[in-house]
C-alpha positions in Angstrom: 117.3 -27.6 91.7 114.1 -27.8 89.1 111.6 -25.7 90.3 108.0 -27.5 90.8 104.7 -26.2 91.4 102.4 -27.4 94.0 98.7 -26.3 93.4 95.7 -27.1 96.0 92.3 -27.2 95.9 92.1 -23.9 97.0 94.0 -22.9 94.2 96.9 -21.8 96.4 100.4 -22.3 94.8 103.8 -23.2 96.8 107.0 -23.7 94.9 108.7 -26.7 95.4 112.3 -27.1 94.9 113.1 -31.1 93.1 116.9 -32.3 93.4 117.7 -31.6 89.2 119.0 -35.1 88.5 117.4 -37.3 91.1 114.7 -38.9 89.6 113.4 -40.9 92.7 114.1 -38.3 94.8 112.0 -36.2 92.7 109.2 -39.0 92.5 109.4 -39.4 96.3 109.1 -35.8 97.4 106.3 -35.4 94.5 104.4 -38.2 95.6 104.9 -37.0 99.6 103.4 -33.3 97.7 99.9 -35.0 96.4 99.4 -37.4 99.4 100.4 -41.0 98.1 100.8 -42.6 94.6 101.1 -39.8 91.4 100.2 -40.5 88.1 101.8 -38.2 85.2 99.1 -36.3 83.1 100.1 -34.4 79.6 97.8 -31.3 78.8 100.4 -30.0 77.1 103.4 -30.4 75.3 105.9 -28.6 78.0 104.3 -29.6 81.4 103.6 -32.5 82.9 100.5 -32.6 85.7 101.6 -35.0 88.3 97.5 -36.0 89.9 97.0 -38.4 92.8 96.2 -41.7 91.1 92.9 -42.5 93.4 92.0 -38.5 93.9 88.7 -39.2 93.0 87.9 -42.5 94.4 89.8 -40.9 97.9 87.1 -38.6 98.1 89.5 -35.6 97.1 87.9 -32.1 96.5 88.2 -30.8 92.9 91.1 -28.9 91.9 89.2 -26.6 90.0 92.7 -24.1 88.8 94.4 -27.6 87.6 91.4 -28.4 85.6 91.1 -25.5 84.0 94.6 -24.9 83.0 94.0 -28.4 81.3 91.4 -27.3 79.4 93.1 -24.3 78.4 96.0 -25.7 77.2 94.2 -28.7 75.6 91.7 -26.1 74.1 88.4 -28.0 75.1 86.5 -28.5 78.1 87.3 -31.6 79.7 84.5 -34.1 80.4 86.2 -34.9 83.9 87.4 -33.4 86.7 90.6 -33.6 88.5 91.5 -34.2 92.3 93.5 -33.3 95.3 96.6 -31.5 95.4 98.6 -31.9 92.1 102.2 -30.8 90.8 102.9 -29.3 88.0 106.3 -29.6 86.5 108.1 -28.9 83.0 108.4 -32.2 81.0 110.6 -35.3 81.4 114.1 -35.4 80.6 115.3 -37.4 77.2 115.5 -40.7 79.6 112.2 -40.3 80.9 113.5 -40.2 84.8 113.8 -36.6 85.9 111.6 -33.9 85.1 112.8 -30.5 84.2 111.5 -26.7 85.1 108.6 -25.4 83.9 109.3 -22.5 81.4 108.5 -18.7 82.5 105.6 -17.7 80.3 104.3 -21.8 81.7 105.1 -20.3 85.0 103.0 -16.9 84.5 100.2 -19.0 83.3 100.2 -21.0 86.8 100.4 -18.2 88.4 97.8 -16.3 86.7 95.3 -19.2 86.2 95.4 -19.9 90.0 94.7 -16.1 91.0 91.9 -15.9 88.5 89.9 -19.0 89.6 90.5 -18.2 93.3 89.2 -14.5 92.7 86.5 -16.3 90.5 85.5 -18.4 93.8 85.6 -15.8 96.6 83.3 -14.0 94.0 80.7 -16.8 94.3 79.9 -16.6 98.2 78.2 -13.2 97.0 77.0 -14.4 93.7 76.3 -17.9 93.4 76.6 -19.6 90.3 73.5 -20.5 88.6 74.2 -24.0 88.2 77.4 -26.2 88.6 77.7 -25.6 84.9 77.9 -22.2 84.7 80.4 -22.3 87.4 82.8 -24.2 85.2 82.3 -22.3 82.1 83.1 -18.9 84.0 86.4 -20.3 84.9 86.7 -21.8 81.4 86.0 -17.9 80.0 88.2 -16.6 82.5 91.1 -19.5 81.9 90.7 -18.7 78.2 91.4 -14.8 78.5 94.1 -15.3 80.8 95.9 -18.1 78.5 95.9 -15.8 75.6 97.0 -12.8 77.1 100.4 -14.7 78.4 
């Protein structure tokens, strides 16, 4: 089994356990995980981000903990968003079928990331953001410390 990584809008995480060398069944229960079709995303060298292709356009909230571990590993803020429930997986194997398990210190940063922004918006129902701006550039801050003490 390759361990898998399910992360919501809410920034919730729930393991998910992928056959090891079944790519289609992989694909399949990856693409039953986000909600239809998957598209693979590369933030960073050892992780793939599997997003719903029409997240967006399917009126999908903002999965703000995704995002921002994309900007943290790409080291910039990205000028988009992204959408819906999204799995996060180590990268593809040397045939490009079946993807593999995320590393642990990956792993920590998941896990980190995702408790930090969902802190970060439980903290805004008391203190509101100034502008949609700000919000994102306190979880970039808080994304960037957490990345570079894993």
């Amino acid at each position: 089994m390759v361990r898998a990584w399910l992360v919501d809008e809410g920034a919730r995480l729930t393991a998910l356990n992928l056959p090891a060398d079944d790519a289609g069944a992989q694909y399949a229960q990856i693409r039953s995980a986000v909600g239809g079709s998957a598209e693979a995303a590369y933030y960073h060298r050892a992780t793939v981000l599997h997003v719903p292709a029409t997240g967006s356009t399917d009126g999908l909230s903002p999965n703000l903990p995704a995002w921002a571990l994309a900007c943290g590993w790409r080291k910039m803020e990205l000028p988009y968003l992204l959408y819906g429930p999204i799995v996060i997986t180590g990268p593809y194997d040397a045939d490009g079928a079946a993807v593999g398990e995320l590393s642990d210190r990956l792993t920590a940063q998941v896990r980190t990331v995702c408790g930090t922004v969902r802190e970060t918006v439980i903290g805004w129902r008391t203190r509101r953001p100034a502008s949609n701006e700000a919000a994102l550039s306190e979880v970039l801050a808080h994304t960037r410390r957490d990345l570079a003490a894993i």
